[in-house]
N, CA, C and O atoms as CSV, one atom per row, in Angstrom:
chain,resi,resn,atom,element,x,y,z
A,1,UNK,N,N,-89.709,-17.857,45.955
A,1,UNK,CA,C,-88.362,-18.125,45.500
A,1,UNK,C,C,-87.376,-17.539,46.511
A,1,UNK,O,O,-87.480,-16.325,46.686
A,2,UNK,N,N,-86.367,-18.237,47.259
A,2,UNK,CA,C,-85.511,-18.062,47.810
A,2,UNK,C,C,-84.469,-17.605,47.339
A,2,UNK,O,O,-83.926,-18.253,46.444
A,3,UNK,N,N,-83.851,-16.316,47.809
A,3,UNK,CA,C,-82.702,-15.272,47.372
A,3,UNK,C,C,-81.432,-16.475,47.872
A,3,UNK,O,O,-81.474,-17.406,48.676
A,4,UNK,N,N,-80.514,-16.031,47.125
A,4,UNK,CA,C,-79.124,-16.669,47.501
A,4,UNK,C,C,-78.443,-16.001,48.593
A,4,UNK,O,O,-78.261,-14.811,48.334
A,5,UNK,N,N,-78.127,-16.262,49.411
A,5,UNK,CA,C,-77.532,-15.638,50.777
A,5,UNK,C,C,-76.043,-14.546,50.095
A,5,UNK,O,O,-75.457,-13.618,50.652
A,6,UNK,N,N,-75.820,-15.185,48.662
A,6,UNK,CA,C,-74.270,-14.596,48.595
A,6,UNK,C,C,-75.017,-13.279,47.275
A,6,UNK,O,O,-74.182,-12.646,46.629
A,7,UNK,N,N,-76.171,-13.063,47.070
A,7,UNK,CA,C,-76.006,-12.450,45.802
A,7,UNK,C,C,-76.695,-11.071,46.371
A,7,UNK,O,O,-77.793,-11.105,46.928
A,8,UNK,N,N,-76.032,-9.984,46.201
A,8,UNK,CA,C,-76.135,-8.318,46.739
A,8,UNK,C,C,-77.716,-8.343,47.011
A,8,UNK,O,O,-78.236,-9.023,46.126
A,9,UNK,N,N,-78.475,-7.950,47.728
A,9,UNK,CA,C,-79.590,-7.316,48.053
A,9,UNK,C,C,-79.804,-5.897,46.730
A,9,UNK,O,O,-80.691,-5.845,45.878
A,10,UNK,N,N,-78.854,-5.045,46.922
A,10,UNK,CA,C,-78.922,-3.845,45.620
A,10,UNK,C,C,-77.872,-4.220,45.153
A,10,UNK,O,O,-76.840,-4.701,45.621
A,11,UNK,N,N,-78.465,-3.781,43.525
A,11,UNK,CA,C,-76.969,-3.551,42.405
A,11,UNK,C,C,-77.325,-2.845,42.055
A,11,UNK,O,O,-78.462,-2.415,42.251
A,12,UNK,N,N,-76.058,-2.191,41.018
A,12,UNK,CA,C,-75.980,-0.631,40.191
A,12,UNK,C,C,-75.773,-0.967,38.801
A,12,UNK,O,O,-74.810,-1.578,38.338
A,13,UNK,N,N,-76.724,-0.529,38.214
A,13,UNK,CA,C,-75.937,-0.993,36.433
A,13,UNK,C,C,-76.263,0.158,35.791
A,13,UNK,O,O,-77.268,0.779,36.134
A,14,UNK,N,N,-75.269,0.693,34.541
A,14,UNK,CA,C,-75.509,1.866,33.641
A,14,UNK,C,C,-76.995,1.490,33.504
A,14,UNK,O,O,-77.397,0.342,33.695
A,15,UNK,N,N,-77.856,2.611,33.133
A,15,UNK,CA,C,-79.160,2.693,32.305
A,15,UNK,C,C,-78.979,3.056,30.973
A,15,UNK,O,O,-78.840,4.248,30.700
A,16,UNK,N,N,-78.951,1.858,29.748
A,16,UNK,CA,C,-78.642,1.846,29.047
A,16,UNK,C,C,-79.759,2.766,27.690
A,16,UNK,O,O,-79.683,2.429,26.508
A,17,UNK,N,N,-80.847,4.064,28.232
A,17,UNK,CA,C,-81.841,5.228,27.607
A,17,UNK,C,C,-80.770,6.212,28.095
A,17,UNK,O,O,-79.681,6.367,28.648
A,18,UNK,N,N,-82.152,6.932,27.327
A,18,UNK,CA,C,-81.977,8.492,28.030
A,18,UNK,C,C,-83.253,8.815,28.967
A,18,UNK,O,O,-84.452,8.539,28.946
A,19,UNK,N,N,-82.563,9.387,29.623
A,19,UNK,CA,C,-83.811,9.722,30.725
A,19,UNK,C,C,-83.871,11.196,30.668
A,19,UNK,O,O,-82.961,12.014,30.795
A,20,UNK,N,N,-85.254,11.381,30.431
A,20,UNK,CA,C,-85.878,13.039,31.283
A,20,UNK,C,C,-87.256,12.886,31.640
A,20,UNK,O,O,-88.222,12.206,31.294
A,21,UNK,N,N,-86.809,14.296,32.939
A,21,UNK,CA,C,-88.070,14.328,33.895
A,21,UNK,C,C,-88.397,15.374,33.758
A,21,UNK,O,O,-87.687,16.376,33.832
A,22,UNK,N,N,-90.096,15.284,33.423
A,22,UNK,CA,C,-90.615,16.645,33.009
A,22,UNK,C,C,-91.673,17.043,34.125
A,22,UNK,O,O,-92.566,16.229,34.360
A,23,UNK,N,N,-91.646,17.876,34.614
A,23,UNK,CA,C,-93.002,18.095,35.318
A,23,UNK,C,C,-94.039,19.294,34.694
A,23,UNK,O,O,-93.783,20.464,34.977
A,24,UNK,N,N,-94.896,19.063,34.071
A,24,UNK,CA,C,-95.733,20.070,32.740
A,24,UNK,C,C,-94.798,19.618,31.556
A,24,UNK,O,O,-94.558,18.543,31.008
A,25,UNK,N,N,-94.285,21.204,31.375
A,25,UNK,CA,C,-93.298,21.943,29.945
A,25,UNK,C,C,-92.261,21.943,31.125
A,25,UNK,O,O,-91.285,22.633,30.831
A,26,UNK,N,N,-92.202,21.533,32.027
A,26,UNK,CA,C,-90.625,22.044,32.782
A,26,UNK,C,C,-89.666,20.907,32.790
A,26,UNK,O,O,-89.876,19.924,33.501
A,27,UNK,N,N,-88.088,21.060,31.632
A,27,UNK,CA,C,-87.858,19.776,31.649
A,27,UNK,C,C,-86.562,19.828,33.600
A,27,UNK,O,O,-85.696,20.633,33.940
A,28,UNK,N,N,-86.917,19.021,34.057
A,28,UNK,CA,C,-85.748,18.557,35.277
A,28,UNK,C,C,-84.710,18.572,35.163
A,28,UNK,O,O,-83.887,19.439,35.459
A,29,UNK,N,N,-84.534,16.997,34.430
A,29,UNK,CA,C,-83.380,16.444,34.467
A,29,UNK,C,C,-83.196,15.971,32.710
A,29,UNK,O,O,-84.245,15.903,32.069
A,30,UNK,N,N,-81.942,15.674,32.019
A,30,UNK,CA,C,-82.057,14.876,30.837
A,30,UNK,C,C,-80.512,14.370,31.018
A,30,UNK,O,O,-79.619,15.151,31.348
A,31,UNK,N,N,-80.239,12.635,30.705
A,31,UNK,CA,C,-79.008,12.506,31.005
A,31,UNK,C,C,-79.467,11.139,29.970
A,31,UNK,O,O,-80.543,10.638,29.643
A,32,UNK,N,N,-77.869,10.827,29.637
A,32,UNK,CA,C,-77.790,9.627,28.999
A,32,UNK,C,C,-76.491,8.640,30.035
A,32,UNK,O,O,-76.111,7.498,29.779
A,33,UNK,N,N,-76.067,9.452,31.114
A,33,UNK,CA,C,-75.489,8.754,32.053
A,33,UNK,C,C,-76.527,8.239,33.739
A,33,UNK,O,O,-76.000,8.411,34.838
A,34,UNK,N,N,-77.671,7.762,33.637
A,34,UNK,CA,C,-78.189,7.779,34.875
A,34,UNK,C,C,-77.680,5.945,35.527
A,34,UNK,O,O,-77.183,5.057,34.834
A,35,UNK,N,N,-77.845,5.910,36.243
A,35,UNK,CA,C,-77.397,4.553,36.889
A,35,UNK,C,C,-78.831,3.790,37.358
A,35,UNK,O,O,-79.691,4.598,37.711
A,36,UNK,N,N,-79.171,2.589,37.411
A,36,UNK,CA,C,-80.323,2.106,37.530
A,36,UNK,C,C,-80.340,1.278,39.150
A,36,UNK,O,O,-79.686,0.235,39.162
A,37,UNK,N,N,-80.768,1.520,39.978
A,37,UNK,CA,C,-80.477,0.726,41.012
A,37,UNK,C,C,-81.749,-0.059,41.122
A,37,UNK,O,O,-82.894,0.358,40.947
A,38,UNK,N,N,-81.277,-1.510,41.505
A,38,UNK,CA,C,-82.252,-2.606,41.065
A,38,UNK,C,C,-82.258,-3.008,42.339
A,38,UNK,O,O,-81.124,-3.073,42.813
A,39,UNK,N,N,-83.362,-3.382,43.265
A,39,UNK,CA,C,-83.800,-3.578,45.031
A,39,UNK,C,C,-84.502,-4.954,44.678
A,39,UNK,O,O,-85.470,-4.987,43.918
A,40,UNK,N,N,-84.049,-5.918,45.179
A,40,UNK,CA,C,-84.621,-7.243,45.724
A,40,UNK,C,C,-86.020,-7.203,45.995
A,40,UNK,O,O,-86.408,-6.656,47.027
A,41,UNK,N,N,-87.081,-7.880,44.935
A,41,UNK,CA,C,-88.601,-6.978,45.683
A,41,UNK,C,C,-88.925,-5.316,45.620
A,41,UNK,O,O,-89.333,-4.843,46.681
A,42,UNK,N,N,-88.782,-4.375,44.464
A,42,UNK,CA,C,-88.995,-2.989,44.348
A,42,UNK,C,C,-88.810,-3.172,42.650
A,42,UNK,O,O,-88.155,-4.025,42.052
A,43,UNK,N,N,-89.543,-2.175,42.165
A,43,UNK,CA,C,-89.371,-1.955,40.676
A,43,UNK,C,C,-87.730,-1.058,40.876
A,43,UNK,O,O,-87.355,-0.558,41.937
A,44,UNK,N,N,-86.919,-1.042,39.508
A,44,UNK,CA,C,-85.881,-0.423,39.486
A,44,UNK,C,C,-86.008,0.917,39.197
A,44,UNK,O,O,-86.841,1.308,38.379
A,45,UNK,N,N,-85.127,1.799,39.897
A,45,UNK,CA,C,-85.456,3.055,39.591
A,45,UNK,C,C,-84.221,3.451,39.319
A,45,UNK,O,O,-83.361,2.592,39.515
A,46,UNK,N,N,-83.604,5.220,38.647
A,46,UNK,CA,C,-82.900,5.427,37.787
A,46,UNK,C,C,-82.478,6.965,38.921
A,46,UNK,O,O,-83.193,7.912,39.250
A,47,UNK,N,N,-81.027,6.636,39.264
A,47,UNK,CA,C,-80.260,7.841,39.684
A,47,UNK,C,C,-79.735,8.851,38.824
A,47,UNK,O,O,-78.927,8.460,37.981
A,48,UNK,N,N,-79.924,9.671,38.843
A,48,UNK,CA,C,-79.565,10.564,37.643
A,48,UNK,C,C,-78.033,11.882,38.299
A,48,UNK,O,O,-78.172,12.659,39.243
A,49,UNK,N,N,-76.985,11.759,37.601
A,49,UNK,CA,C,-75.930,12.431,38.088
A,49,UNK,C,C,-76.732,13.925,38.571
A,49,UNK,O,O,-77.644,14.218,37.799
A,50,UNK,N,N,-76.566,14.706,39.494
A,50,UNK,CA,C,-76.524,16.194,39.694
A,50,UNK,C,C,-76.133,17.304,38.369
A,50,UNK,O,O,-76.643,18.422,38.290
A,51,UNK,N,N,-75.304,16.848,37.539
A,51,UNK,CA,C,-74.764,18.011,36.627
A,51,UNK,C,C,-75.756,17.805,35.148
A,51,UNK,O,O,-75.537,18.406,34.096
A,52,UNK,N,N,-76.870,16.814,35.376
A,52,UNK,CA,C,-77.548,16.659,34.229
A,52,UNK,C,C,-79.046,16.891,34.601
A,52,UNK,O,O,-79.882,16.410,33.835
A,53,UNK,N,N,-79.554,17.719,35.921
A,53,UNK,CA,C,-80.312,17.941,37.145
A,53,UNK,C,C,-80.397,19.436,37.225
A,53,UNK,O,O,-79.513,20.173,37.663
A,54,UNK,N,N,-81.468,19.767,36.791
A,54,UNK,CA,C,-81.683,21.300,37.519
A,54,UNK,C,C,-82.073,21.075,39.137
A,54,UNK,O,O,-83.024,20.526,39.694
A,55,UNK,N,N,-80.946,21.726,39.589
A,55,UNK,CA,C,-80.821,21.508,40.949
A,55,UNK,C,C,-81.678,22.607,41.971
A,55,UNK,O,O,-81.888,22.529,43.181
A,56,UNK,N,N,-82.117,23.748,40.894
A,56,UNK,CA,C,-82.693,24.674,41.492
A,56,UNK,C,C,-84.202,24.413,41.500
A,56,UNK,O,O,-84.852,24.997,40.632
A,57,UNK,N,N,-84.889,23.569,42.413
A,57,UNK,CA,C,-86.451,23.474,41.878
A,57,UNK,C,C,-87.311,24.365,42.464
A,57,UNK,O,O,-87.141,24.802,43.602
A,58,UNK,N,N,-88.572,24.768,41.479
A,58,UNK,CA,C,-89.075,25.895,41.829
A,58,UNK,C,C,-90.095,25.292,42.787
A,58,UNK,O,O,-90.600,24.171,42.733
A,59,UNK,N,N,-90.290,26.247,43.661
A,59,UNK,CA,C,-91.171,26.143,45.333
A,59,UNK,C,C,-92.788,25.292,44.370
A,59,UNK,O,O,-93.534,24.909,45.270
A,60,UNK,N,N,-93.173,25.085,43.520
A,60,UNK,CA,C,-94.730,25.055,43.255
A,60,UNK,C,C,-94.375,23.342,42.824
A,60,UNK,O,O,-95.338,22.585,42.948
A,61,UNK,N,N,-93.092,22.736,42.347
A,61,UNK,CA,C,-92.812,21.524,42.437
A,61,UNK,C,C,-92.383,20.985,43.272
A,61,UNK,O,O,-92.210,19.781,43.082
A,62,UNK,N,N,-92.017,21.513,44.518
A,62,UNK,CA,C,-91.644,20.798,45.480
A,62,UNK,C,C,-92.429,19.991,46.401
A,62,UNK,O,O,-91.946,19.001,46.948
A,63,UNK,N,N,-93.546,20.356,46.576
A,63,UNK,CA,C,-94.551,19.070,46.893
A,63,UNK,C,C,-94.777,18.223,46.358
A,63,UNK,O,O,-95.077,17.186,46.949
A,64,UNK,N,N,-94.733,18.297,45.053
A,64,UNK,CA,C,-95.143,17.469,44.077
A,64,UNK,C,C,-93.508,15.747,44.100
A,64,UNK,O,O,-93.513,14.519,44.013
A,65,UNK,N,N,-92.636,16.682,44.242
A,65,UNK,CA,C,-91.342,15.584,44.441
A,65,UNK,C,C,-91.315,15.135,45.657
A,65,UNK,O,O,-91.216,13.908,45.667
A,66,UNK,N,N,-91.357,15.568,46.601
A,66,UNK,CA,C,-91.538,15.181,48.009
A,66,UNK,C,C,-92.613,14.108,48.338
A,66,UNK,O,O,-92.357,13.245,49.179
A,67,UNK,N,N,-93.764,14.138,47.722
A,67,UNK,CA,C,-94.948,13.392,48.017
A,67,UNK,C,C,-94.614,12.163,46.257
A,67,UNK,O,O,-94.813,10.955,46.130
A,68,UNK,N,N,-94.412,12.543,45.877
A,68,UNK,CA,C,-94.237,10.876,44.478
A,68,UNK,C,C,-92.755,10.425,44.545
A,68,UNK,O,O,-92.532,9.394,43.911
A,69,UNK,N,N,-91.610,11.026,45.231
A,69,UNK,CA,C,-90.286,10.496,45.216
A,69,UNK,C,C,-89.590,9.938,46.811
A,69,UNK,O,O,-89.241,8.790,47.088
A,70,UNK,N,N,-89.544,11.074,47.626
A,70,UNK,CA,C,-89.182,11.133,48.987
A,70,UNK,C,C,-90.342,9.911,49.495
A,70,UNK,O,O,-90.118,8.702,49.437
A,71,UNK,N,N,-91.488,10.476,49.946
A,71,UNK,CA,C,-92.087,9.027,50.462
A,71,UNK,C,C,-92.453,8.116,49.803
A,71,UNK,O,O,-92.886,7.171,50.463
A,72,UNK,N,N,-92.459,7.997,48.699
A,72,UNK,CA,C,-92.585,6.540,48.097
A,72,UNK,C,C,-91.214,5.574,48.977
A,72,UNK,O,O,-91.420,4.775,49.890
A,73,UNK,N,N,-90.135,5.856,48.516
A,73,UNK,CA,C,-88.910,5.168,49.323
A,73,UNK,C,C,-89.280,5.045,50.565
A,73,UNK,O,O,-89.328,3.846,50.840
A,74,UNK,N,N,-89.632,5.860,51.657
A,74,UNK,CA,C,-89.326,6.253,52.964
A,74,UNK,C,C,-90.664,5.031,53.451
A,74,UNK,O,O,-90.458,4.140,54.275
A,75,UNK,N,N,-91.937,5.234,52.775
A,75,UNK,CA,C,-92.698,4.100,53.272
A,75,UNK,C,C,-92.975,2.887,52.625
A,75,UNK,O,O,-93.814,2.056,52.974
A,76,UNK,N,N,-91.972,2.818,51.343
A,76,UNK,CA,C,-91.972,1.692,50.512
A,76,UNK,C,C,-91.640,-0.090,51.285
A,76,UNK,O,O,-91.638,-1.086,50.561
């Protein structure tokens, strides 16, 4: 199926849940404002504001986000 030359490659639409990210018992993030960005060819995934984001992540999850978030995109 051929894309329309005039219709966005990405769009942004409210995510009309609630979203939280747990890693174990540790909750992340919980927001009922996240934005859904939808990619031409990619499943849609869900931006979540910073102020609904524990921004401080502890060193023993940080591989764990880096390797299922960061390169998924980067070699997607």
């Amino acid at each position: 199926m051929a894309m329309d030359s005039t219709e966005p490659r990405i769009t942004l639409h409210p995510h009309e849940q609630r979203v939280q990210v747990m890693i174990d018992d540790t909750l992340l993030a919980d927001t009922t404002r996240a934005i859904e960005l939808r990619e031409h060819g990619y499943p849609p995934c869900q931006y979540i504001p910073c102020d609904d984001a524990e921004m401080r992540v502890d060193p023993r999850f940080l591989r764990f986000l880096i390797l299922h978030f960061v390169l998924f995109k980067v070699f997607a």
